[in-house]
C-alpha positions in Angstrom: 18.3 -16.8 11.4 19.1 -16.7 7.9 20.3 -13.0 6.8 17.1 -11.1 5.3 18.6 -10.7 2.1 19.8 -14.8 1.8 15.9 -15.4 1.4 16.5 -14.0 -2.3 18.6 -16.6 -3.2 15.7 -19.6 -1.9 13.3 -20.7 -5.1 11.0 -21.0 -1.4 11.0 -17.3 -1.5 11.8 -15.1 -4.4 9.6 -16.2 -7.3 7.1 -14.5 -4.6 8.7 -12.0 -3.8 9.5 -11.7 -7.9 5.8 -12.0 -8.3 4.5 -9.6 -5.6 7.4 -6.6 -7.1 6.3 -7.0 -10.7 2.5 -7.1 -9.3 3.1 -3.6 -7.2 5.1 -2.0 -10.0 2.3 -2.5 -12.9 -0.5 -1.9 -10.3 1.7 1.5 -9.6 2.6 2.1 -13.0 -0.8 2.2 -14.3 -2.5 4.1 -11.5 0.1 6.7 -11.5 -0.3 7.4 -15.2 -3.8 7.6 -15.0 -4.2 9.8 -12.2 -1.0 11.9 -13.7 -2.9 12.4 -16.9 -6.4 13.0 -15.2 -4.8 15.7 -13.0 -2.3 17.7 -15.8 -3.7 16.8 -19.1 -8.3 16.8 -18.4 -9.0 18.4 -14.9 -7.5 22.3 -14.4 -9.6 22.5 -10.5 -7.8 21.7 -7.6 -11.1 20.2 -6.1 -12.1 18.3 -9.4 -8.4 16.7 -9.0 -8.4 15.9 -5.2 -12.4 14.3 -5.9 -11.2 12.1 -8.9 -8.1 10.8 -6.7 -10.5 10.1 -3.6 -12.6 8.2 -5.8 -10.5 6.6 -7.8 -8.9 5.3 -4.4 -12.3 4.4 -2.9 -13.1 2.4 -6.1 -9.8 0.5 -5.8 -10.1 -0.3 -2.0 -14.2 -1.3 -2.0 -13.1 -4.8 -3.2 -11.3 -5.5 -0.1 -14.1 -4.3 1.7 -16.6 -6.9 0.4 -14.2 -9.8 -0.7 -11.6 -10.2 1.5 -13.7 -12.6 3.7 -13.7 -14.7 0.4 -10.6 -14.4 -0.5 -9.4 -15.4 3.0 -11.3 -18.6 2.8 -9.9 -19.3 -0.6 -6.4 -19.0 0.5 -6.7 -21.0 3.3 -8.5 -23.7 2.1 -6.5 -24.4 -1.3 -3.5 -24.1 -2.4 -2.4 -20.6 -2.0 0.4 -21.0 -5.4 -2.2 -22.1 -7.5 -4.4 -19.2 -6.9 -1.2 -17.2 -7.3 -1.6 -18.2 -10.9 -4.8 -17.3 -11.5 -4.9 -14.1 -10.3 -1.6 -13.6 -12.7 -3.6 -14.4 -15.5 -6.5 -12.0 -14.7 -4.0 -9.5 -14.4 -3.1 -10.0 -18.4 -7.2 -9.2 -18.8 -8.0 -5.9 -16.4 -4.4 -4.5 -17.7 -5.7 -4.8 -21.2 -8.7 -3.1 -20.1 -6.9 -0.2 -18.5 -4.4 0.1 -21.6 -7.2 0.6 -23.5 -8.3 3.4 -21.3 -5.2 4.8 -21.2 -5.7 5.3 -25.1 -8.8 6.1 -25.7 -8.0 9.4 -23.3 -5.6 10.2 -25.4 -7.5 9.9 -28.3 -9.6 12.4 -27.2 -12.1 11.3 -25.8 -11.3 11.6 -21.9 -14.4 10.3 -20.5 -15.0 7.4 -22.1 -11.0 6.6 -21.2 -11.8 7.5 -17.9 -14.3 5.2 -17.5 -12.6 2.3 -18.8 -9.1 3.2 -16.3 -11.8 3.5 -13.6 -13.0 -0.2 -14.6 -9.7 -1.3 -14.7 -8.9 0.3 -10.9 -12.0 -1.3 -9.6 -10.5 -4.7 -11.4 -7.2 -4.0 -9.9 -8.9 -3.9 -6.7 -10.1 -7.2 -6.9 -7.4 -8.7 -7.9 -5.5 -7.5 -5.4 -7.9 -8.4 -3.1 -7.2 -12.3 -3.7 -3.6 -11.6 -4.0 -3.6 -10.0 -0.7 -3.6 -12.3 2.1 -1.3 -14.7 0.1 1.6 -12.7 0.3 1.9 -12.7 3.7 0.3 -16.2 4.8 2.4 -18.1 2.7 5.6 -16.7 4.5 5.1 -18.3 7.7 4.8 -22.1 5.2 7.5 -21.6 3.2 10.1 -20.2 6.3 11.5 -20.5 9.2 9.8 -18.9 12.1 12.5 -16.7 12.7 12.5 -15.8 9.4 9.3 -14.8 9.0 9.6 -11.0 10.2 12.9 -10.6 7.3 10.7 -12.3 4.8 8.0 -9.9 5.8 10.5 -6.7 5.8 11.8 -8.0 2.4 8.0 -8.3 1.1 7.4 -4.9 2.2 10.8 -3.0 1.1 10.0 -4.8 -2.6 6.4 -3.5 -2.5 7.7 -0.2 -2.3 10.4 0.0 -4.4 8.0 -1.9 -6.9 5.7 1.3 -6.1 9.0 3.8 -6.9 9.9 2.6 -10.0 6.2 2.3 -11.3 5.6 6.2 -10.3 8.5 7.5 -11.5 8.2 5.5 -15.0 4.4 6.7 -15.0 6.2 10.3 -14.5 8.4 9.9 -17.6 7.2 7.6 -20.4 4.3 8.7 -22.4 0.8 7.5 -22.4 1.3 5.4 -25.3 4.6 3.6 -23.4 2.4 3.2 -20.5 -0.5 1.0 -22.1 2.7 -1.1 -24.1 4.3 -1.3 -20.3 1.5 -2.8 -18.5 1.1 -5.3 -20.2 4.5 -6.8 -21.0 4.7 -6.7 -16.8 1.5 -8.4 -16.8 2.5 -11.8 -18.6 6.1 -11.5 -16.9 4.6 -11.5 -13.8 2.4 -14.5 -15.0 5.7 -16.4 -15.9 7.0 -15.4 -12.4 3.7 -16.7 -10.7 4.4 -20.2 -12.3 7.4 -20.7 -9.7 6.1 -20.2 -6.6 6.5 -23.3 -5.0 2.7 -24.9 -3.8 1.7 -23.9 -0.4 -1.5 -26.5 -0.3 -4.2 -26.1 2.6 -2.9 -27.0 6.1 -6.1 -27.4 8.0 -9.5 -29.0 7.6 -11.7 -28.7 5.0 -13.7 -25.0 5.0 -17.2 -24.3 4.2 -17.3 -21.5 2.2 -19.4 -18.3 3.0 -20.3 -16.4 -0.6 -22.1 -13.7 1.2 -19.6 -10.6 1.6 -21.5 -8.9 4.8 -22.2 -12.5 6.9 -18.6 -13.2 5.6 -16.5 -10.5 6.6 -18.7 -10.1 10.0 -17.6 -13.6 10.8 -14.1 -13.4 10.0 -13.4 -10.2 11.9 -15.8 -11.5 15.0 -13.1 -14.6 14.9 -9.9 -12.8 14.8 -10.1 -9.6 16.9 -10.5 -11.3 20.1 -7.2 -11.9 20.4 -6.1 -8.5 22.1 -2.5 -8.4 20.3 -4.2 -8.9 16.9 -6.6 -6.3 17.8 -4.8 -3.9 18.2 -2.3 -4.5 15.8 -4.8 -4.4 12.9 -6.6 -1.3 14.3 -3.4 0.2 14.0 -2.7 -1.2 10.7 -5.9 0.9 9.6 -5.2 4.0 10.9 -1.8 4.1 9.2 -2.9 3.2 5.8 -5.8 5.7 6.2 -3.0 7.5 6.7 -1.1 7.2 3.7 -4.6 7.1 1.6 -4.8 11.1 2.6 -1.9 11.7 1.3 -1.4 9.3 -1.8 -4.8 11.6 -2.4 -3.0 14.8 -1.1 0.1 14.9 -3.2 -0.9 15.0 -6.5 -2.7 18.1 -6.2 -0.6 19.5 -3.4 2.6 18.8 -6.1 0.7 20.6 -8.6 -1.1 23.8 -7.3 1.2 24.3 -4.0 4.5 23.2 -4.9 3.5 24.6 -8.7 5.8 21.4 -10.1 5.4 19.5 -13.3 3.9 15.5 -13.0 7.6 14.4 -13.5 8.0 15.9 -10.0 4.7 14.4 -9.2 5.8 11.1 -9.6 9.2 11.7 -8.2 7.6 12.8 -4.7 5.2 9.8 -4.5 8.6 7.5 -5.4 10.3 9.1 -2.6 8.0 8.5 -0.3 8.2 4.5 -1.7 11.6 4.4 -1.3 10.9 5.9 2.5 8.8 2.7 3.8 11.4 0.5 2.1 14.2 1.8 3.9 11.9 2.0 7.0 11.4 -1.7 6.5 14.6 -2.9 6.4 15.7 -0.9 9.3 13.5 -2.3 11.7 14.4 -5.6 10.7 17.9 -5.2 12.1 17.1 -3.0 15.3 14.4 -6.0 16.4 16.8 -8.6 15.4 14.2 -10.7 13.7 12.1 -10.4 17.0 8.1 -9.8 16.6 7.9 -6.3 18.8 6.0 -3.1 18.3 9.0 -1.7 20.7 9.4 0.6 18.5 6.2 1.7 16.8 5.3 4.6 19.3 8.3 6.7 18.8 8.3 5.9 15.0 4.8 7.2 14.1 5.1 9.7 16.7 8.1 11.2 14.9 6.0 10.6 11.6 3.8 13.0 12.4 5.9 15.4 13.8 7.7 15.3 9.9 4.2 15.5 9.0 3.8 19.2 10.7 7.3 20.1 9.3 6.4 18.8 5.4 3.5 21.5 6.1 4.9 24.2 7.2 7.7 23.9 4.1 4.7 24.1 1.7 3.1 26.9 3.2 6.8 29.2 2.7 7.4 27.7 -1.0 8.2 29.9 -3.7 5.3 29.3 -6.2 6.3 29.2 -10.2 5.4 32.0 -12.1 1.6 31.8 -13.1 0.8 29.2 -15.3 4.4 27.5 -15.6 5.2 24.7 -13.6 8.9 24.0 -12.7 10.4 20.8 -14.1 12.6 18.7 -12.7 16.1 21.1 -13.0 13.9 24.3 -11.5 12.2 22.5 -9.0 15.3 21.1 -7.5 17.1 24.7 -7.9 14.7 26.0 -5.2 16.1 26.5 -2.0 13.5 24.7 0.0 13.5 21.6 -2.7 16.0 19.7 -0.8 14.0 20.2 2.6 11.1 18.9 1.2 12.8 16.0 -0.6 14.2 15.2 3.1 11.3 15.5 5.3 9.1 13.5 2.7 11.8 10.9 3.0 11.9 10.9 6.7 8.0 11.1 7.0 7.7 7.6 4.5 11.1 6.1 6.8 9.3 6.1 10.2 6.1 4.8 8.4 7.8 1.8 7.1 9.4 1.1 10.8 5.9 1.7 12.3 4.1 -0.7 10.4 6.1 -3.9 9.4 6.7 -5.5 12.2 2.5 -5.2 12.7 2.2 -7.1 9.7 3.9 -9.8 11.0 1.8 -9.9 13.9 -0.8 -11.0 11.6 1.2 -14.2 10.1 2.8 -15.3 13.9 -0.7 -14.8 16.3 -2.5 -17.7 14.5 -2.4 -21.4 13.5 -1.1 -21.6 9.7 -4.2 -23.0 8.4 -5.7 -19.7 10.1 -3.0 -16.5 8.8 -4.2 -15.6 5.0 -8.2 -15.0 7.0 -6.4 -13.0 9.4 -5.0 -10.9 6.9 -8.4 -10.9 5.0 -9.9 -9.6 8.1 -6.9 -7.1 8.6 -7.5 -6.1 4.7 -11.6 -5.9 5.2 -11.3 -3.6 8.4 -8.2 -1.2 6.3 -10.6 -0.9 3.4 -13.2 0.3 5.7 -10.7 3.2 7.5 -9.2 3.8 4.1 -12.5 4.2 2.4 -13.2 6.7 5.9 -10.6 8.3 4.7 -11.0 9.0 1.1 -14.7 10.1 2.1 -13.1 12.7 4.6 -10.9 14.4 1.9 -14.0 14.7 -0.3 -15.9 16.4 2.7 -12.9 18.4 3.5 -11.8 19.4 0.3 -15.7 20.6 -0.7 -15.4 23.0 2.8 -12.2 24.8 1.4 -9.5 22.8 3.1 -6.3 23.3 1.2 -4.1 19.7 0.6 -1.5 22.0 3.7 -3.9 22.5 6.2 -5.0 18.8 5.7 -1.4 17.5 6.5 -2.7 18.5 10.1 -5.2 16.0 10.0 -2.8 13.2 9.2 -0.2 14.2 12.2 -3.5 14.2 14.5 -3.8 10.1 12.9 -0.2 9.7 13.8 -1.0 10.3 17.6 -3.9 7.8 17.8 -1.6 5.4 15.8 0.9 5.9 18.6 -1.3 5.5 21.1 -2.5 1.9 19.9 0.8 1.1 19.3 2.0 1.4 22.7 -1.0 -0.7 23.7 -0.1 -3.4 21.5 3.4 -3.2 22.9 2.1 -3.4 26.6 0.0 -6.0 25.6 3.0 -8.1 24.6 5.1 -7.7 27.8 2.0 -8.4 30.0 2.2 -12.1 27.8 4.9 -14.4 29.5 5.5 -15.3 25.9 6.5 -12.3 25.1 5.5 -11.3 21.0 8.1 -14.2 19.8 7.3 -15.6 16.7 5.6 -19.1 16.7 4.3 -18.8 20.1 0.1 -18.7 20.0 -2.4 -18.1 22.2 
């Protein structure tokens, strides 16, 4: 097996992975500032803020809910680089939209801006939506089988280091260098788009299904019978509900708990990025490039137990005095700065290890002609958990639960997670195949 990082060096592999990193950081870049400036600069109610989050989440994850079934037929049945370059150059259009958004807030007039960021998160949504199951079906065409899990790690650690850069830039360039930013990412990722190599269709002809509820029924009815698959994307779901909760959480939590600026904001959401992407190369090498979910239990297990600690650390901080909010040098002076910084880190590591080598379930159960549906119907049934999610922080957050107290809820998650992750793991060595790559049912 090629070394995971030797796939950077293939034209097979990194004008994708090229593609899918300047995709993530713009998609991060944007949402970050917007949600930054929504919570510091137009809302001053912890509720208001945890309620714009939720919705701006829910509005960017409906798309996968009704079109995924679409865009898994798509991606199957044409070639899944050309549509590559299509979505790159709607990106140029909904990035122009959200620029202007971003402007027109700071013009003054925050809810027309509002409106037009929430457009272009909706957009986002959709475009991601189509971009989505490409990412990972076109691995398994373009390498090796054994090389499918490091080109999935690689895919993953990329995503979110594509996610760190774009918070912490959102935490430190100003509106105006935001709207400029998004834009010049958008056409270089439409230049970067240009040179994936074509990955045309591989099986018969499809018939396409435009209806979004017959669709999406069908797709899932089709894959989930396989147990493995099953589970895998169950669990899937319940760990990017998950990480929904707290993408929602930490804003707020950052601003009215840890009493920290939105430079710190964005430095806690990066860390948590660069978390998953260490998370995702590590499991790479303990597998050895073998398709297991050996050690999912214990990693999502431990998750939540960092989960519980990241809690109880923001329950005993020292709050700024009223109305200041440390920067970067005060917040770090704190004595439990570092603890946080850690356990955030550690939560974000075992996350990463939990849930890529799932992923690649998804790419090595089914046929190639069969992988970018599959992970349409993984994508349709995580919208649904995620938009579960969003929902319950809305509820929660209107009954008085504070962003520390819901922390508890997501280490409850991390059990069931566990839990269907040692099923999928049984599942695998009741199989006399075992879970190697390239062998079906």
């Amino acid at each position: 097996m090629l070394n995971a990082l030797g796939l950077l060096k293939q034209r097979r592999f990194l004008p994708l992975f090229t593609t899918q990193f300047l995709g993530a950081f713009n998609d991060n870049l944007f949402k970050t500032s917007m949600v930054l400036f929504a919570t510091y600069a137009v809302f001053n109610d912890p509720k208001m803020e945890a309620n714009f989050n939720a919705l701006a989440t829910g509005l960017g994850i409906l798309p996968f809910f009704l079109l995924s079934a679409l865009a898994g037929q798509l991606a199957d049945s044409h070639d899944k680089a050309r549509i590559i370059r299509i979505v790159k150059t709607v990106e140029i259009g909904i990035m122009l939209l959200g620029a202007t958004g971003l402007m027109v807030a700071r013009a003054g007039h925050p809810s027309l801006g509002i409106g037009l960021m929430l457009g272009a998160v909706l957009c986002l949504g959709v475009h991601s939506t189509f971009f989505g199951p490409i990412k990972y079906a076109i691995l398994p065409q373009h390498l090796a089988p054994g090389d499918v899990l490091g080109g999935t790690g690689l895919v993953e650690a990329g995503t979110y280091l594509a996610i760190l850069l774009g918070t912490v830039t959102a935490g430190w360039i100003p509106i105006e260098g935001a709207a400029a930013s998004v834009l010049i990412v958008a056409v270089i990722g439409w230049f970067s788009g240009r040179q994936v190599p074509p990955a045309p269709r591989e099986g018969p002809p499809l018939k396409l299904d435009y209806n979004p509820f017959t669709a999406s029924w069908r797709l899932i009815s089709a894959t989930l019978h396989i147990p493995r698959l099953f589970l895998a994307i169950i669990a899937i779901s319940f760990f990017w509900t998950i990480g929904a909760v707290l993408i929602i959480v930490f804003p707020p939590l950052v601003k009215n708990v840890l009493t920290a600026d939105e430079r710190v904001a964005s430095f806690v959401i990066a860390v948590f990025s660069v978390g998953v992407a260490i998370g995702s190369v590590v499991i790479n090498s303990m597998l050895r490039g073998r398709i297991s979910a050996k050690f999912s239990p214990a990693s999502v297990i431990a998750m939540g137990g960092f989960v519980v600690l990241f809690s109880f650390l923001a329950r005993n901080w020292t709050p700024a005095p009223p109305g200041q909010f440390y920067d970067w040098a005060g917040f770090i002076r704190q004595p439990g700065a570092i603890p946080v910084l850690a356990t955030l880190l550690a939560i974000a590591i075992t996350g990463g290890m939990f849930v890529v080598p799932l992923y690649a379930f998804l790419t090595t159960t089914v046929e190639r002609d069969q992988t970018a549906r599959t992970v349409a119907a993984n994508n349709v049934v995580n919208s649904g958990a995620m938009t579960i999610g969003s929902i319950l922080v809305i509820g929660i957050t209107a009954l008085g639960v504070t962003p520390e107290n819901m922390l508890f809820l997501v280490a409850a998650m991390c059990l069931v997670s566990a839990w269907l992750a040692q099923k999928l793991h049984l599942a695998c060595d009741d199989d006399a195949n075992g879970c190697l790559p390239g062998l079906h049912h």
